[in-house]
ChimeraX commands (.cxc) that place a marker at each C-alpha (Angstrom):
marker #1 position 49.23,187.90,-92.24 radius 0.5
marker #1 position 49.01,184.13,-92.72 radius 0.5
marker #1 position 49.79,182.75,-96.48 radius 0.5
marker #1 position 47.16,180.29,-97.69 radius 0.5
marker #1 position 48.23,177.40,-99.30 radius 0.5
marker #1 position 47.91,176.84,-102.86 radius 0.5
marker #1 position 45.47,173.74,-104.07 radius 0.5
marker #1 position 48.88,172.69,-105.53 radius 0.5
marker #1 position 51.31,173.04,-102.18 radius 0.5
marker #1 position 48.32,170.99,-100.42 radius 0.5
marker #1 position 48.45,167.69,-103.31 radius 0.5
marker #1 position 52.32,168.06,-103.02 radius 0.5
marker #1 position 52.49,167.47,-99.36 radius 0.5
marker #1 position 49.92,164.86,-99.69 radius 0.5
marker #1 position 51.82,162.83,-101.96 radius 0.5
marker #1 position 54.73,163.13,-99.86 radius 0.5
marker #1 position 52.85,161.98,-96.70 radius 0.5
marker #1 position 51.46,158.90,-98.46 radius 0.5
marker #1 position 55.16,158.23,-100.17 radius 0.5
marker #1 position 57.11,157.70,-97.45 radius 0.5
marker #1 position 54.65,155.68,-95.27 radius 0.5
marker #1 position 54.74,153.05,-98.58 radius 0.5
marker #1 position 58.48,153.33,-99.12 radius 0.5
marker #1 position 59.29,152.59,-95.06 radius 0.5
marker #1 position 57.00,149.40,-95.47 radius 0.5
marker #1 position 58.70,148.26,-98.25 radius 0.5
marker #1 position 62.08,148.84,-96.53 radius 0.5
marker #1 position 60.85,147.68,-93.39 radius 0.5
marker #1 position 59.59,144.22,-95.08 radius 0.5
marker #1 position 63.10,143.88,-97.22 radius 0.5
marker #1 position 65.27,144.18,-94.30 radius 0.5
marker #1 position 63.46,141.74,-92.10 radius 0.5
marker #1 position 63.19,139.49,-95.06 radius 0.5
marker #1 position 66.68,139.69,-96.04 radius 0.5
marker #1 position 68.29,140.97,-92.87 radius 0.5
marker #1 position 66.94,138.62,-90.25 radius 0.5
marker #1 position 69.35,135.51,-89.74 radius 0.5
marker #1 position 67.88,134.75,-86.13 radius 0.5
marker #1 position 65.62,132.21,-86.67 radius 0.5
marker #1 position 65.48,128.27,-85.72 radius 0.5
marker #1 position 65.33,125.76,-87.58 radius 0.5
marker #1 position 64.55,123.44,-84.57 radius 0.5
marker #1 position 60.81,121.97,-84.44 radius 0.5
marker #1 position 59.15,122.75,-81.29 radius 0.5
marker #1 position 58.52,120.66,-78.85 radius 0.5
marker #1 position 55.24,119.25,-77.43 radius 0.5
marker #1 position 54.36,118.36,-74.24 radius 0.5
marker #1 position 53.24,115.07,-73.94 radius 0.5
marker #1 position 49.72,114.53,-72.15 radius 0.5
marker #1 position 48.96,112.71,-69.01 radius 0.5
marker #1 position 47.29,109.15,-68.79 radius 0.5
marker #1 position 44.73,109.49,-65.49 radius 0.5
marker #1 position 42.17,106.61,-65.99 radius 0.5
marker #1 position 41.11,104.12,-68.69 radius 0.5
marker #1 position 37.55,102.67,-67.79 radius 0.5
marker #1 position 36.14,98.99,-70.08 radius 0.5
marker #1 position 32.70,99.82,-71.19 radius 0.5
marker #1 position 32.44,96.04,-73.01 radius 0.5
marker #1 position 32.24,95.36,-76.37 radius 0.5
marker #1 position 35.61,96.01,-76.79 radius 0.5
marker #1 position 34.95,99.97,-76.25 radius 0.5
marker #1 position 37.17,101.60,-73.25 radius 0.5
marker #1 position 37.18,105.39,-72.24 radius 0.5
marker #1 position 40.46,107.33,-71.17 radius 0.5
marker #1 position 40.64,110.21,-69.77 radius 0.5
marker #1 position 43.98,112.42,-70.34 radius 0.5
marker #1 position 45.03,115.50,-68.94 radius 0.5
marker #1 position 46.94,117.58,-71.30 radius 0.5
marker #1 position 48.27,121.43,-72.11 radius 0.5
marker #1 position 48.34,122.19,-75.39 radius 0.5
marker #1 position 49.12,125.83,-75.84 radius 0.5
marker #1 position 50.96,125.93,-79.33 radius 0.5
marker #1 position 49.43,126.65,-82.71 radius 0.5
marker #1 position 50.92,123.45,-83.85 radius 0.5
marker #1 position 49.37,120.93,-81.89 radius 0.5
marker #1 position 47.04,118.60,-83.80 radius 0.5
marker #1 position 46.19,115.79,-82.05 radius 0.5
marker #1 position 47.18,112.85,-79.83 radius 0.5
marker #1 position 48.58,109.25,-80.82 radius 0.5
marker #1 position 47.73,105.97,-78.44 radius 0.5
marker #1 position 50.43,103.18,-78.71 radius 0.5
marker #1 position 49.95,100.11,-77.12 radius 0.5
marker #1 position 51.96,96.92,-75.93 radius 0.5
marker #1 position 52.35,94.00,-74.25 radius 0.5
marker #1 position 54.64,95.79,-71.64 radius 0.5
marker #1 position 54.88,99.48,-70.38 radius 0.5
marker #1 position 58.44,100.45,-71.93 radius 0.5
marker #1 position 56.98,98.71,-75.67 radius 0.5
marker #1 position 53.28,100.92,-75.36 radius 0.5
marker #1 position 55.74,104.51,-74.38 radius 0.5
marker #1 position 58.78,103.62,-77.27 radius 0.5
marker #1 position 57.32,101.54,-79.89 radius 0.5
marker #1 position 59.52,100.61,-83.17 radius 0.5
marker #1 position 57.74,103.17,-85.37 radius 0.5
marker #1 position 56.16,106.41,-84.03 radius 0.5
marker #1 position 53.82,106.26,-86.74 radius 0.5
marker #1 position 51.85,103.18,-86.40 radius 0.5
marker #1 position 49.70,104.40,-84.08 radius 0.5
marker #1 position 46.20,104.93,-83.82 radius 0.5
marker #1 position 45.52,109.00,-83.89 radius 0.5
marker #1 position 43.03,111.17,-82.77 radius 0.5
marker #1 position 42.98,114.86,-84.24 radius 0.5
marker #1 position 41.01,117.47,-82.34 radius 0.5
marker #1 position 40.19,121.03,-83.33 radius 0.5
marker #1 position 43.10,123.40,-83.16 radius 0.5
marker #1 position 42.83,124.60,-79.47 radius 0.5
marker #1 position 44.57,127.97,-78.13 radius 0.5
marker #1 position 43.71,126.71,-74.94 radius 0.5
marker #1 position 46.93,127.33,-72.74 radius 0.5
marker #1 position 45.73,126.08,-69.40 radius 0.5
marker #1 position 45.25,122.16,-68.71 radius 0.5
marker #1 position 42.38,120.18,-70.13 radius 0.5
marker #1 position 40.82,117.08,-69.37 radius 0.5
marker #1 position 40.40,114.86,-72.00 radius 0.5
marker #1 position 38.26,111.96,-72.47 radius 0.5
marker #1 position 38.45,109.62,-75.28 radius 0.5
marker #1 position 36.71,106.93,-76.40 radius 0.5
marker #1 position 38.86,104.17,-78.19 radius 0.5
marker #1 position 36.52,101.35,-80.08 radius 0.5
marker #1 position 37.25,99.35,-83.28 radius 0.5
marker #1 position 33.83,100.60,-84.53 radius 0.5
marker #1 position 32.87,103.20,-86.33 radius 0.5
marker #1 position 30.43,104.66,-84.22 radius 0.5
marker #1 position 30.11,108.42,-83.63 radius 0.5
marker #1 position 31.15,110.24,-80.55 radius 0.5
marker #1 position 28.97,109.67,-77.68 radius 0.5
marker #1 position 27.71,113.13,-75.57 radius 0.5
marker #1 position 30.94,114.05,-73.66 radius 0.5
marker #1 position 33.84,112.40,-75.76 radius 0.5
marker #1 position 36.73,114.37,-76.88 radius 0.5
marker #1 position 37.65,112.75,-79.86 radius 0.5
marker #1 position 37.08,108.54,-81.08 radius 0.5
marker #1 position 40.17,106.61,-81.71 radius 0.5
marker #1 position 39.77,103.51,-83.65 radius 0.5
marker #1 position 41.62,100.79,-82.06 radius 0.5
marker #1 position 41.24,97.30,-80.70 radius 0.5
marker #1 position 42.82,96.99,-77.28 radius 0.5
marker #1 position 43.49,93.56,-75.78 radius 0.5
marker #1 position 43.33,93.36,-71.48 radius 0.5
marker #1 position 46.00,93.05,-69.97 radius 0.5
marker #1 position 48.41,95.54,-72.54 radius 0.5
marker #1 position 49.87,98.82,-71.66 radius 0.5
marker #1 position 48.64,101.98,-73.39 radius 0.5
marker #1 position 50.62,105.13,-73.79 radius 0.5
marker #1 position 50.24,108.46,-75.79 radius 0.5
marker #1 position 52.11,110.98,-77.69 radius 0.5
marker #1 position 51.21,114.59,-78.71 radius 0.5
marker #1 position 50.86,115.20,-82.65 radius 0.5
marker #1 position 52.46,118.87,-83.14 radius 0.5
marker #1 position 52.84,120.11,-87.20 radius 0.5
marker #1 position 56.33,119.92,-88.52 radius 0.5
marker #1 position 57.27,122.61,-91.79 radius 0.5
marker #1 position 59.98,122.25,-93.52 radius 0.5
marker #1 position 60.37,125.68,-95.29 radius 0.5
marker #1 position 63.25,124.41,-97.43 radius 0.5
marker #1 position 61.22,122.00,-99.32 radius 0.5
marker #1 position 57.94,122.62,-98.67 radius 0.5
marker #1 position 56.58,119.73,-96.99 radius 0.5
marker #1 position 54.87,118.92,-93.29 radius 0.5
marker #1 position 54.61,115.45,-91.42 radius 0.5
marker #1 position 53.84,115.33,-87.57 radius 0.5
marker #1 position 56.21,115.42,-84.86 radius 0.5
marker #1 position 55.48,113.66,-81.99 radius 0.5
marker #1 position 56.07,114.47,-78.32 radius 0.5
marker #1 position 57.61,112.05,-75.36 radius 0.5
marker #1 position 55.44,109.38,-74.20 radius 0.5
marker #1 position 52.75,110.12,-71.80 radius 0.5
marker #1 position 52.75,107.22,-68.59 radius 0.5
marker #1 position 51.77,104.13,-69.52 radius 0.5
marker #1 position 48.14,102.43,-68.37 radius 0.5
marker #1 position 47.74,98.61,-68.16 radius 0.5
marker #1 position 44.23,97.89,-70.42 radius 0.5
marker #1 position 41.44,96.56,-67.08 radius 0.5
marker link #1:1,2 radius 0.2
marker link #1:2,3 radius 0.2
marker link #1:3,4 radius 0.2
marker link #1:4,5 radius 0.2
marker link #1:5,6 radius 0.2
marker link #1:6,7 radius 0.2
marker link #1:7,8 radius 0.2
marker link #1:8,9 radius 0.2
marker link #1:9,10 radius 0.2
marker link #1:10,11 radius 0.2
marker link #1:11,12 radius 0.2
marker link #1:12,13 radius 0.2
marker link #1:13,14 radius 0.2
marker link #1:14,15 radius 0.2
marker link #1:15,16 radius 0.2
marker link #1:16,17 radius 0.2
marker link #1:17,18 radius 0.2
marker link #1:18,19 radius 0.2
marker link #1:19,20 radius 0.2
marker link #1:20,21 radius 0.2
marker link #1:21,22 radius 0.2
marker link #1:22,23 radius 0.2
marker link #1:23,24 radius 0.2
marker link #1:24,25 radius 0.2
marker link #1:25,26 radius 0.2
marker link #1:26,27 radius 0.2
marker link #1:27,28 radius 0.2
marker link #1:28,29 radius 0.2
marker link #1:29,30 radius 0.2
marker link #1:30,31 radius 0.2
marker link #1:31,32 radius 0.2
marker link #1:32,33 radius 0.2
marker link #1:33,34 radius 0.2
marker link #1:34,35 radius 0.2
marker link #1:35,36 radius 0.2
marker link #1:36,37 radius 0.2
marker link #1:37,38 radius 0.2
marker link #1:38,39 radius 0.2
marker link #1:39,40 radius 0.2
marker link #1:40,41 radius 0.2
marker link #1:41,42 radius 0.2
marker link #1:42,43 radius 0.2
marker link #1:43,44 radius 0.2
marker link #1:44,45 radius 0.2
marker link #1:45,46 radius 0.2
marker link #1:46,47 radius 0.2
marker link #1:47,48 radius 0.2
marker link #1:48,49 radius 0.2
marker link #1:49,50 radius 0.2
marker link #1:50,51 radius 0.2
marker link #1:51,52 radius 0.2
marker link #1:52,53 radius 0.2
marker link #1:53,54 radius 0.2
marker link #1:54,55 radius 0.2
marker link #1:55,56 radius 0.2
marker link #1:56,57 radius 0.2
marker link #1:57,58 radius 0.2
marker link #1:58,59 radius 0.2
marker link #1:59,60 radius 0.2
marker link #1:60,61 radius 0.2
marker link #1:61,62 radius 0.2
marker link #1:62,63 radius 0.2
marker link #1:63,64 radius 0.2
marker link #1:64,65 radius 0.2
marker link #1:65,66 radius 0.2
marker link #1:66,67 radius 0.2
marker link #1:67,68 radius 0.2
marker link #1:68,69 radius 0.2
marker link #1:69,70 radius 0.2
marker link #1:70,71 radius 0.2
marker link #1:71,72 radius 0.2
marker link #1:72,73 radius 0.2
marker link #1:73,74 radius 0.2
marker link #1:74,75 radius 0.2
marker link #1:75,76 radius 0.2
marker link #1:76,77 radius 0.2
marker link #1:77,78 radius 0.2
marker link #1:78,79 radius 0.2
marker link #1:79,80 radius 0.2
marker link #1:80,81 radius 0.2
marker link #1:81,82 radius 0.2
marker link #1:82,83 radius 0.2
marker link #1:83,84 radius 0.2
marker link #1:84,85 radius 0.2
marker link #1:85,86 radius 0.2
marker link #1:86,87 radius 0.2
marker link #1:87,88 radius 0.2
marker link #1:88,89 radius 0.2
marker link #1:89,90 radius 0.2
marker link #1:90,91 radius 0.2
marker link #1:91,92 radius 0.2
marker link #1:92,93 radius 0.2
marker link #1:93,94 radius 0.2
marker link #1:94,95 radius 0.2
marker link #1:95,96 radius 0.2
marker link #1:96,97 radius 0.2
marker link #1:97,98 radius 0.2
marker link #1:98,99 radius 0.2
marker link #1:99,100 radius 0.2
marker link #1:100,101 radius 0.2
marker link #1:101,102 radius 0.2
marker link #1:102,103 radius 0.2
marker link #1:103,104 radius 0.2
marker link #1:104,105 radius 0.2
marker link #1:105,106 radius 0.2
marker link #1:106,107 radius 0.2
marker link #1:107,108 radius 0.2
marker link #1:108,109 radius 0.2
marker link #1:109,110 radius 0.2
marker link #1:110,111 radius 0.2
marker link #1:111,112 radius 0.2
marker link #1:112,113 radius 0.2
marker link #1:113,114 radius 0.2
marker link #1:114,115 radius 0.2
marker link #1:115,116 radius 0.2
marker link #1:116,117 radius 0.2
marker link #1:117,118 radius 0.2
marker link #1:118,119 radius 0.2
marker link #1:119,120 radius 0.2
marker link #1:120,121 radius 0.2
marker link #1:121,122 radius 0.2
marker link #1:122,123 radius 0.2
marker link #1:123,124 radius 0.2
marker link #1:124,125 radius 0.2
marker link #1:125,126 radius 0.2
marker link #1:126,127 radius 0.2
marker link #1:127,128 radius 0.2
marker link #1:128,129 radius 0.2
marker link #1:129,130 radius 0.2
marker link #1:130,131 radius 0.2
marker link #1:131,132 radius 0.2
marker link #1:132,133 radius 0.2
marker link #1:133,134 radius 0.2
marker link #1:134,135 radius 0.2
marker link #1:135,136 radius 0.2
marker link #1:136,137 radius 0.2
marker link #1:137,138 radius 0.2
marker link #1:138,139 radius 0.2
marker link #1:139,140 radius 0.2
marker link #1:140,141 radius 0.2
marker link #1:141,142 radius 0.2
marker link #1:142,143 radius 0.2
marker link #1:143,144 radius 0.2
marker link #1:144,145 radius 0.2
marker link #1:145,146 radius 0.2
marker link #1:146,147 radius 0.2
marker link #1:147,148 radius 0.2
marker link #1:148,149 radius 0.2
marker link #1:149,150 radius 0.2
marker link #1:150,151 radius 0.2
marker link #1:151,152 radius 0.2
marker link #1:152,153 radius 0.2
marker link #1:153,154 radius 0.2
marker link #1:154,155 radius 0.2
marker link #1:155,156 radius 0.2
marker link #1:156,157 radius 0.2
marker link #1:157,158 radius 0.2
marker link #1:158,159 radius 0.2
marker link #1:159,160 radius 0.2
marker link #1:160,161 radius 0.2
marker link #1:161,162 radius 0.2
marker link #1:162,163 radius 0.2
marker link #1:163,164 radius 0.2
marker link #1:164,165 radius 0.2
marker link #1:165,166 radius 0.2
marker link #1:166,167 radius 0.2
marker link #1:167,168 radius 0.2
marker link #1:168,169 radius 0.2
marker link #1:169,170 radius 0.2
marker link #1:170,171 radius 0.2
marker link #1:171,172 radius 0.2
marker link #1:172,173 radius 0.2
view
């Protein structure tokens, strides 16, 4: 003969199945929280994109085309730099002055090609550009570029870009 279970006997080992699911989470989330010293505090590190061929359209407008891998969630964008010689367009003075171009967030992990259009003007994108950067180049420079990646600083809640090496350098046709 089988016993059946009481209305009552049923709730009570309902409430215990839905207890201890919530109480493991909770313990689960405290000790990771609290527990886990393994982390780094190093930013991560981009890799920088590829110059293959800058093209002069005239007016002052030239097209590049880059070749680039850019698999982290971090990655915003690209930086050009240019100079009058190849070692001042890949290490300028200031990493920040210059001109940017952010893209979409990509989760693309394979290799890209690229193609930018860099113009003083504020023209939209024509069919087939990547991204516009607004710049005036000068023939006869070098041009270089850097990846943009997303630094976080948890400790004080605040973010500014991290940039990657230099790409290799271009001389401006």
């Amino acid at each position: 003969m089988v016993a059946e279970e009481t209305p009552r006997s049923s709730r009570a080992k309902m409430n215990i199945a839905l207890f201890f699911p919530r109480q493991f989470s909770l313990l689960l989330v405290l000790v990771l929280a609290l527990g886990c010293t393994n982390y780094s505090t190093t930013a991560s590190v981009q890799a920088p994109p590829t110059l293959i061929s800058i093209t002069n359209n005239g007016n002052s407008n030239f097209t590049v085309k880059v070749r680039a891998q850019n698999p982290e969630f971090i990655f915003q964008g690209y930086r050009l730099y240019s100079g009058t010689t190849e070692n001042l367009a890949q290490n300028p003075t200031d990493l920040n002055i210059g001109a940017s171009c952010f893209l979409a967030q990509a989760t693309v992990v394979q290799p890209i090609e690229y193609t930018f259009e860099i113009d003083e003007s504020t023209n939209p994108n024509t069919t087939g550009v990547s991204c516009r950067i607004f710049a005036t180049l000068t023939p006869g420079t070098y041009i270089a570029m850097r990846t943009l990646g997303l630094a976080v600083n948890l400790q004080n809640s605040t973010s500014s870009f991290k940039v990657s090496m230099s790409s290799n350098a271009l001389i401006v046709p």
